[in-house]
C-alpha positions as CSV (number, residue, x, y, z in Angstrom):
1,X,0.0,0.0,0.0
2,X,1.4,3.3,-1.2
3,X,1.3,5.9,1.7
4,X,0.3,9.6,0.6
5,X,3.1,12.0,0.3
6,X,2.4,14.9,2.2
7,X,4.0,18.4,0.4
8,X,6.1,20.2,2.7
9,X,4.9,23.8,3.9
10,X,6.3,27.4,2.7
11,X,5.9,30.7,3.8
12,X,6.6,33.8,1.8
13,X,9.3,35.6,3.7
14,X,10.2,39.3,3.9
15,X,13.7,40.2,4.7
16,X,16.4,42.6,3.9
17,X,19.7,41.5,2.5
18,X,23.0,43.2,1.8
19,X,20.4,46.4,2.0
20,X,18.0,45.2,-0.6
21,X,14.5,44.5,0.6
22,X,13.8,41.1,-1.0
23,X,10.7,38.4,-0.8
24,X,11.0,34.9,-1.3
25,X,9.0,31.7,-1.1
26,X,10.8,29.1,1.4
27,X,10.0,25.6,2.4
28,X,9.6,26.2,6.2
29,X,12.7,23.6,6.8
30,X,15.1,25.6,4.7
31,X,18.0,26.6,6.6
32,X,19.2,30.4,6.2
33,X,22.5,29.4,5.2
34,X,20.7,27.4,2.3
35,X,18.8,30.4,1.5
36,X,21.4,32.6,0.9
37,X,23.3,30.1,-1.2
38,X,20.7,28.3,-3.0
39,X,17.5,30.7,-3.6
40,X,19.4,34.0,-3.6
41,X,22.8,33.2,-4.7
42,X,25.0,34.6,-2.5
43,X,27.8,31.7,-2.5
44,X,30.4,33.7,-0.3
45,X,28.7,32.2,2.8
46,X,30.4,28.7,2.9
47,X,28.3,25.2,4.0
48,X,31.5,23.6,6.0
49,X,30.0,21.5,8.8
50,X,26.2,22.2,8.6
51,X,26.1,21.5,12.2
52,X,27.6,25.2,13.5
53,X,31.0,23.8,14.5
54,X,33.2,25.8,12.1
55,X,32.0,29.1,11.5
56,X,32.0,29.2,7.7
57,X,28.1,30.2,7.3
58,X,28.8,33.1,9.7
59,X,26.9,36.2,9.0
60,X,25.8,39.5,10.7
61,X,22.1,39.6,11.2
62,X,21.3,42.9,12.5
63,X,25.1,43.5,13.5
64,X,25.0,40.4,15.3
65,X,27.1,37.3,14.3
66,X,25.1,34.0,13.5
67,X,25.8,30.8,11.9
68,X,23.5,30.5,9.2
69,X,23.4,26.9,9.6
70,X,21.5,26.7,12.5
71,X,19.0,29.1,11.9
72,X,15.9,28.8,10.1
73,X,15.0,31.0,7.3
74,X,11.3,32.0,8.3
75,X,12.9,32.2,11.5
76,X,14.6,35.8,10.0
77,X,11.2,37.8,8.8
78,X,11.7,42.0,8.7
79,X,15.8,41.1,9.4
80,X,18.5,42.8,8.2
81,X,20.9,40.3,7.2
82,X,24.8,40.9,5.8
83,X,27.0,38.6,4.4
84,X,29.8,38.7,2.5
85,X,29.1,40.4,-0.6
86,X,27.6,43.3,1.1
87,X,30.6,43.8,3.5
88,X,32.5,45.2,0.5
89,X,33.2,45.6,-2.9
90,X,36.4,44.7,-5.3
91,X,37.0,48.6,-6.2
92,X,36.0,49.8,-2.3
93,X,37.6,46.8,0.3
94,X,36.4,47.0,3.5
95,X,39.1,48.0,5.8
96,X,39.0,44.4,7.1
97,X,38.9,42.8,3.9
98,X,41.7,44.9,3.0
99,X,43.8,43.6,6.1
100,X,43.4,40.0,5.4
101,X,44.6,40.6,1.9
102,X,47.5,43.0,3.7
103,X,48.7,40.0,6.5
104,X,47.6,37.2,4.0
105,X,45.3,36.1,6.5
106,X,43.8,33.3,4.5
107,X,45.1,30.3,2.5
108,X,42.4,28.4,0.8
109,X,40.5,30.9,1.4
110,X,37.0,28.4,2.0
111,X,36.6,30.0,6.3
112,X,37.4,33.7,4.8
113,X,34.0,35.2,4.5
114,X,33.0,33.9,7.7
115,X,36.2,35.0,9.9
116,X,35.6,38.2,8.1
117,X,31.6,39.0,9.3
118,X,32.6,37.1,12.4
119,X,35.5,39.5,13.2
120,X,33.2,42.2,12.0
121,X,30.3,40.9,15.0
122,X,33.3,40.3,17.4
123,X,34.9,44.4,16.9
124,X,31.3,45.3,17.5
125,X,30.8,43.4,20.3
126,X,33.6,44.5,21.8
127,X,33.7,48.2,20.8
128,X,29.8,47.7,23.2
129,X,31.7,46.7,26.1
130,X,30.3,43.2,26.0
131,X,32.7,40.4,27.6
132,X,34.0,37.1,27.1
133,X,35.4,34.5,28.5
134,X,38.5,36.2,28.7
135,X,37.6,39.7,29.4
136,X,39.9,40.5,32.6
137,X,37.8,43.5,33.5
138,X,34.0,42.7,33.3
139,X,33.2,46.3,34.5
140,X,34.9,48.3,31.8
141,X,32.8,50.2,29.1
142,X,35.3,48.8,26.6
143,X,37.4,46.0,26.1
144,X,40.8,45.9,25.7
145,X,40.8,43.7,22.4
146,X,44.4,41.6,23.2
147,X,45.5,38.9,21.7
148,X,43.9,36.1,24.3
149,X,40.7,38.2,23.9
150,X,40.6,38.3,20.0
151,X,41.7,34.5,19.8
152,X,38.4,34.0,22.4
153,X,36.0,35.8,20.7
154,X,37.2,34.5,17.4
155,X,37.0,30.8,18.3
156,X,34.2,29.8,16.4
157,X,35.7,30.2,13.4
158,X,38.1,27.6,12.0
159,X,40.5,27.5,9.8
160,X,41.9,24.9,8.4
161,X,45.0,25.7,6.8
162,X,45.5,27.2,10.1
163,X,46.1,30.6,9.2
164,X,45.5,32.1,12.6
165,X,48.4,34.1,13.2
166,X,47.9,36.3,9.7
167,X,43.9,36.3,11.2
168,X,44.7,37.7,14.0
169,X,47.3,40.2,12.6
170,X,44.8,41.5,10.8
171,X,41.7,42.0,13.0
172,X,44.2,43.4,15.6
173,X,44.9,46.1,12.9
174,X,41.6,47.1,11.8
175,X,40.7,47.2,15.9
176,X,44.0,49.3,16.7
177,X,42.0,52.0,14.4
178,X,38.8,51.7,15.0
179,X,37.1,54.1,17.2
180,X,36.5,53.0,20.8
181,X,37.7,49.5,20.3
182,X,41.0,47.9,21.4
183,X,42.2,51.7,23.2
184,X,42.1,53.6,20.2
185,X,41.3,56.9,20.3
């Protein structure tokens, strides 16, 4: 006896990406990682583990860092999300992108995009004050971005050519000029 095949569920979603308003149909299941790659075409935002152990799919939403992996698409309606291709452009770098190609903070360049909007969330997050694990002083308005606490914040992002010296090279440079964050002026 053949059992009925039931048809899986969409929703029409609204959300914002790289700053254009957009509207798509998606299969409830459909991961926002898949989204972006799949539906919309934005293939900077790598699938690495699919279970949000490497950091690959990483990508701001709102300012704040998520791995598209383990987020569901309808999950994101009204959001503002940014990956890759909106961070920058090939004529006008972002001053991060720029680093990395300045400390050759890459090799295969597969974990790129998403150490780059993860180090992007991370300056953020510190430049608010907001702690981690290795944040000596949990009462500053600011954190002193040092190397233990870069390397912290950073360490759900792998890389496997193990690049992580050139990585941090460069995020310490962008932070060393960045306003508020890491004791710059």
């Amino acid at each position: 006896m053949d059992m009925p095949v039931r048809q899986a569920a969409a929703a029409a979603l609204a959300i914002t990406v790289n700053g254009e308003a957009r509207r798509v149909e998606v299969d409830l299941r459909t991961t926002l990682l898949d989204l972006l790659r799949n539906q919309l075409g934005l293939t900077g935002t790598k699938k690495g583990c699919d279970h949000g152990q490497c950091g690959a799919c990483t990508v701001l939403v709102g300012g704040t860092r998520i791995n598209a992996c383990l987020t569901l698409a309808v999950m994101h309606e009204g959001d503002e999300i940014t990956t890759i291709e909106g961070i920058g452009t090939p004529a006008a770098l972002h001053p991060l992108q720029r680093a990395f190609l300045d400390r050759d903070a890459f090799q295969c360049g597969y974990c790129t995009p998403g150490q780059i909007c993860s180090a992007l969330g991370m300056l953020a997050e510190a430049g608010a004050g907001e702690p981690s694990q290795a944040t000596e002083d949990l009462a500053a308005e600011t954190c002193e971005l040092t190397d233990a606490e870069i390397r912290e914040r950073m360490s759900g992002n792998i890389c496997r050519c193990s690049a992580y010296p050139q990585i941090l090279e460069a995020i310490r440079d962008v932070a060393a000029t960045a306003s508020g964050v890491g004791g710059a002026p």
